[in-house]
C-alpha positions in Angstrom: 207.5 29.3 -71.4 203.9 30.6 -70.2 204.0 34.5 -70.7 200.4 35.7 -70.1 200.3 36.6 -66.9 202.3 39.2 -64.3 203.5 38.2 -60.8 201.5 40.7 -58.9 203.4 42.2 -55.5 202.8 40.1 -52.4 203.9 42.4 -50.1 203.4 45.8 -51.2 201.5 48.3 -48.6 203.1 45.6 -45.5 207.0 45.5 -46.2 206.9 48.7 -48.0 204.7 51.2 -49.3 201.7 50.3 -51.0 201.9 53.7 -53.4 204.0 54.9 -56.2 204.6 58.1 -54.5 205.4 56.5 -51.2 207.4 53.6 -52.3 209.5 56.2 -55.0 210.4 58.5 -52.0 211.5 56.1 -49.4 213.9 54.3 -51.8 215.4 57.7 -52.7 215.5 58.7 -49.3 217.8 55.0 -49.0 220.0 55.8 -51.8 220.7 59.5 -51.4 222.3 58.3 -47.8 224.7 56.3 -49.4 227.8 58.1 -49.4 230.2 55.6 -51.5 230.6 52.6 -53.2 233.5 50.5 -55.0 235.9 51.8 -57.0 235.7 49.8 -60.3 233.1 47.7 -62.6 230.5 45.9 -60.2 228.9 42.7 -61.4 227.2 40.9 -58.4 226.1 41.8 -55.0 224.6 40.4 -51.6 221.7 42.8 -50.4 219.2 42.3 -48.0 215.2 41.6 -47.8 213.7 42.8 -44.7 211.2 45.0 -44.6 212.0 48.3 -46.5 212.3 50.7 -43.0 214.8 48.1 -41.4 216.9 46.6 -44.2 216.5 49.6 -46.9 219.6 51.4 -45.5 221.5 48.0 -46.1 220.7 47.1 -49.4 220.7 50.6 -50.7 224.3 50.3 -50.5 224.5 47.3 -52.7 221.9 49.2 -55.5 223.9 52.7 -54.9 226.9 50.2 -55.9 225.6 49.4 -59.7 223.2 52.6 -60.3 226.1 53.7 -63.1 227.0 50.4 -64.5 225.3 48.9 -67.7 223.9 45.7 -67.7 221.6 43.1 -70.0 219.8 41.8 -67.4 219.7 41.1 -63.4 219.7 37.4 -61.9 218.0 37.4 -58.5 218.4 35.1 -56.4 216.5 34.3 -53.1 215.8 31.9 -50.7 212.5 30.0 -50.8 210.4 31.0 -46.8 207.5 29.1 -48.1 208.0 26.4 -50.3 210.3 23.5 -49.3 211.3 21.8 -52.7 214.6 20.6 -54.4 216.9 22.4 -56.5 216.1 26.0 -58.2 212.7 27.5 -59.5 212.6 30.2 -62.5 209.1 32.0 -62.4 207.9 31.8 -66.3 205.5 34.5 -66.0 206.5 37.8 -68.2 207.1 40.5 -65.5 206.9 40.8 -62.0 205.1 43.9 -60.5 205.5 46.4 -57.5 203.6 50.0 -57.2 206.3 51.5 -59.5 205.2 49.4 -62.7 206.4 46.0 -63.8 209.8 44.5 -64.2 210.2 42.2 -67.4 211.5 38.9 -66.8 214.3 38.4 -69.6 212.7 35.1 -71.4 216.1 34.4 -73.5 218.1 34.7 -70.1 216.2 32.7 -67.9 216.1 30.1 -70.4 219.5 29.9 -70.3 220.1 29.9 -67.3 217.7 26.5 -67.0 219.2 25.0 -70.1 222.3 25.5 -68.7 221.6 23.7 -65.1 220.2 20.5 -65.9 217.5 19.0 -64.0 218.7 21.8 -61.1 216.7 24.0 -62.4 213.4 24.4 -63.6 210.4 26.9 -64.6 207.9 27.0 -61.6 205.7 29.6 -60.5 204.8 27.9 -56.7 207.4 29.2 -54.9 207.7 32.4 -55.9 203.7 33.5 -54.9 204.2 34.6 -51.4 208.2 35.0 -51.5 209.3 38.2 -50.5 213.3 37.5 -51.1 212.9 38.7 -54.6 210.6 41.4 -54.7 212.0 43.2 -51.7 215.0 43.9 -54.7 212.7 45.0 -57.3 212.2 48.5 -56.0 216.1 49.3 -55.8 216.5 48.4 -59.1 213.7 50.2 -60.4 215.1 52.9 -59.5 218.9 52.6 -60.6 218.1 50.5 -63.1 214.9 51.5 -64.2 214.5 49.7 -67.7 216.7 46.3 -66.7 215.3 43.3 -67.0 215.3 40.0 -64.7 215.8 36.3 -64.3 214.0 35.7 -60.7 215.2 32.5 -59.2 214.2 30.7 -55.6 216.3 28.0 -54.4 214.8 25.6 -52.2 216.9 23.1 -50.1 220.5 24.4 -50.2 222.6 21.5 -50.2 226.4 21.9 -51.6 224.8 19.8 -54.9 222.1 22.2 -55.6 224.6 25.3 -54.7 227.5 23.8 -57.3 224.8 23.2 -60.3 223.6 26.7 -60.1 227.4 28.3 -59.4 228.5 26.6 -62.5 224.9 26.9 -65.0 225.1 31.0 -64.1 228.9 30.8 -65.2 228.0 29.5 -68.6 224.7 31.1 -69.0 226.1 34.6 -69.1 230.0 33.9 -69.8 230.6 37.4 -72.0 227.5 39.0 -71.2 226.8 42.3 -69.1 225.0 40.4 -66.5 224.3 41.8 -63.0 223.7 38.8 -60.2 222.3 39.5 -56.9 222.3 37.0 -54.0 218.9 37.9 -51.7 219.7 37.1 -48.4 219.4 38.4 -44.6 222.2 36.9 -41.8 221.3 35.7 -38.3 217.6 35.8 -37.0 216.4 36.6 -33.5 219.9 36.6 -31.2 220.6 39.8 -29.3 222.7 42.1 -30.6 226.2 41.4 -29.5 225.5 37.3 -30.6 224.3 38.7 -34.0 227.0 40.5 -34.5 229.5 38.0 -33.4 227.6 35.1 -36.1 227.4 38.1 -39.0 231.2 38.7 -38.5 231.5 35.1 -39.7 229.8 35.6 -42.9 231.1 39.0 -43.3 234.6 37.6 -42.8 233.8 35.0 -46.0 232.7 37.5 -48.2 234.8 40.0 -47.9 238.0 37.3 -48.4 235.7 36.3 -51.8 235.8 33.2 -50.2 232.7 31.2 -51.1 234.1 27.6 -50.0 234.7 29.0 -46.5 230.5 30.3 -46.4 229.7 27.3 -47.6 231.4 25.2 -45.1 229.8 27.9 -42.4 226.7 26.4 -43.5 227.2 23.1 -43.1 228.2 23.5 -39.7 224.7 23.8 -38.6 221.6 21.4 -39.9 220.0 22.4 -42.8 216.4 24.2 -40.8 219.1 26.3 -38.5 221.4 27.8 -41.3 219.1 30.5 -41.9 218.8 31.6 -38.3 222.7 31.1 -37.3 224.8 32.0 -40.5 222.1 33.4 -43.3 218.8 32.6 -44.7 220.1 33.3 -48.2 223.6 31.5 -47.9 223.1 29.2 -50.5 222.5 32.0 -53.2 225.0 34.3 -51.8 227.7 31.0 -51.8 226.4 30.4 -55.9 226.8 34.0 -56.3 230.2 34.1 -55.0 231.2 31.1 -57.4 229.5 32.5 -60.5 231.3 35.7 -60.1 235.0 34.4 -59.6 234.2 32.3 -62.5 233.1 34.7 -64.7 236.2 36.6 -64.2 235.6 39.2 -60.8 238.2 39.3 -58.5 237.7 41.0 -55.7 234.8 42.3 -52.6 234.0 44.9 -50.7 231.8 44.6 -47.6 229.7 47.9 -48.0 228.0 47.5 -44.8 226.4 45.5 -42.2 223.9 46.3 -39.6 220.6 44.9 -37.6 217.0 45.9 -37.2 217.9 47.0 -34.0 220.0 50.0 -35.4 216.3 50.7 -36.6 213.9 49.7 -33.9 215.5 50.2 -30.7 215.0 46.6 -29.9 218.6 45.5 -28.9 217.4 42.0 -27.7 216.0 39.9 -31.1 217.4 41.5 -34.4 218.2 40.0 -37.6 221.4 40.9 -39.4 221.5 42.5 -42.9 224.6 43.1 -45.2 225.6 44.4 -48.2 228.5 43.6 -50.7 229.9 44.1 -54.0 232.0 41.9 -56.3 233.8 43.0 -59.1 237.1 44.1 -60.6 238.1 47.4 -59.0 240.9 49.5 -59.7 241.5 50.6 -55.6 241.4 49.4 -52.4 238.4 50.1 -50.1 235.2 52.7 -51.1 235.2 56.4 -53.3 233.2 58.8 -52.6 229.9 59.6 -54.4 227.6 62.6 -55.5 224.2 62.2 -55.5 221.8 59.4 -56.2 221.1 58.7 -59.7 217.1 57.9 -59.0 
């Protein structure tokens, strides 16, 4: 692997603050709202990747989630916006960066992870330029889990083949390691309101029955370029995610929340759906409550 160089923030100072400062205190502001999460060990989550001001309150719920746990590393995984390619890409570079400092990619890890996929998978920088999937996470974890390293993955096309290589390479990658993964994904695009919510209660229906061959089939209902806008941009990741974690021994999920932009902006008539889950193995049915934000 290449280690010279840093991935630099694509969308610092546009999706979220541009300053330290700035970007510190609206994250805090996110996770102080949280209220609760699962009662139990967390080891995966679905959060968001909107813009910070409309998904933030979403995925906070997801980072509020793991703040306590320990971990050896984070595997992100997004959805590729920009690059159309097959199979999964693994950035090589040796940290990626946001106004709070740099995040170290976890070299042993991601290598791994590739040895463990096959021709799936493979070290390439390309897709991960622009994409905002991933570093709309960093932030969240920087502040919960302030010295954990990554594995940043994009997938490209998200056919059934690429999702099952990736399920099962994450499985024995980190079987018996303290591994966090974290599916990057937003649900339906542009419907009003009361459509959104009625496509997001399909995908929220899935995840909270830890049922990642139902998602999957809710993605193949519609051609490949429309999954993102009916069901989820991310659904591919989220449905490897899913896998990976009943594999490596979770065995339930909690729907933290969903919501839309709307809830933000006012504008009932386009929004995109965000959600937040946890999987895990917890000790009681539904949320407990929490003090404050570990930040």
């Amino acid at each position: 692997m290449a280690r010279q160089s840093i991935r630099p923030p694509a969308v610092a100072g546009t999706w979220y603050a541009g300053t330290p400062e700035a970007l510190a205190r609206d994250v805090d502001d996110h996770l102080t709202a949280v209220d609760a999460r699962p009662a139990g060990t967390v080891g995966a989550v679905i959060a968001p990747h909107a813009g910070l001001v409309y998904s933030g309150p979403v995925a906070a719920w997801a980072y509020r989630a793991v703040a306590s746990e320990r971990y050896d590393v984070a595997v992100l995984i997004g959805p590729s916006h920009f690059v159309p390619f097959e199979g999964v890409a693994v950035d090589d570079r040796a940290a990626f960066a946001t106004p709070l400092g740099s995040v170290r990619v976890a070299t042993g890890e991601a290598e791994a992870l590739v040895d463990a996929a096959g021709p799936v998978l493979g070290f390439d920088r390309r897709p991960h330029e622009r994409e905002h999937s991933l570093e709309m996470q960093l932030p969240f974890l920087q502040r919960v889990q302030p010295s954990l390293p990554i594995v940043p993955a994009v997938m490209g096309y998200q056919t059934r083949e690429t999702v099952d290589a990736l399920a099962a390479a994450l499985a024995q990658a980190y079987a018996g390691r303290r591994v966090l993964l974290v599916a990057s994904t937003d649900l339906s695009h542009f419907f009003a309101a009361p459509t959104a919510a009625r496509l997001d209660a399909r995908v929220v229906e899935h995840v909270g029955r830890f049922d990642p061959d139902g998602l999957m089939q809710e993605l193949e209902r519609y051609p490949e370029h429309e999954r993102g806008r009916y069901v989820a941009c991310g659904g591919g990741p989220a449905v490897a995610v899913m896998r990976a974690a009943l594999a490596l021994g979770m065995t339930a999920s909690r729907v933290l929340r969903r919501a839309d932009s709307g809830d933000v902006s006012g504008d009932r008539d386009s929004v995109v759906g965000y959600l937040a889950a946890a999987f895990g193995i917890f000790s009681s049915p539904g949320l407990q409550p929490l003090g404050e934000a570990r930040c």
